[in-house]
N, C-alpha and C positions, 0 to 999 in steps of 0.2 A: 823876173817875169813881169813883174806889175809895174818896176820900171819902163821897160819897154812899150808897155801896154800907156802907159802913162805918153812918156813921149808920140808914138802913134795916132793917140785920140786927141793928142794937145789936152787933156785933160789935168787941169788946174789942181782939183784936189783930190784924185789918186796920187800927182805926183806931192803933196804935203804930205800921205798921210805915208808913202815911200822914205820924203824926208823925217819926218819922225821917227820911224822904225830905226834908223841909220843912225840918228843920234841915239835913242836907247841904247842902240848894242856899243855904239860906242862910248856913254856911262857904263858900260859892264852888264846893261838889263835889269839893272834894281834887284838883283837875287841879293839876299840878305848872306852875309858871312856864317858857316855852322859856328853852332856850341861847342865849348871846349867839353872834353868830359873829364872832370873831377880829376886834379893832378897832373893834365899831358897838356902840352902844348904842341898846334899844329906846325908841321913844317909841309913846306909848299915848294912845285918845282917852277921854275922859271915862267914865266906867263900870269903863275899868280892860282895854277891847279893844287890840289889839295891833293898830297901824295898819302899821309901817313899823320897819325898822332904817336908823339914821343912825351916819354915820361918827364916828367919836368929835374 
């Protein structure tokens, strides 16, 4: 939507600050990895979600 909005008005820095959001997500958003808990190791399904902790 704020793209659109961005093109529309010709608006310079909505569409930056559109470009940034886009690169965040595409680093992953900076969400930090969970903690193990004590003896398990996470296993994760394709994409990279976090399905399940397994005993080690």
């Amino acid at each position: 939507m704020a793209a659109a909005q961005a093109v529309q008005t010709q608006d310079a820095q909505l569409a930056l600050q559109v470009c940034q959001a886009l690169v965040e997500l595409a680093q992953g958003g900076g969400e930090p990895a969970p903690a193990a808990p004590e003896g398990q190791a996470p296993v994760y399904r394709k994409g990279g979600r976090l399905v399940r902790w397994e005993n080690k």
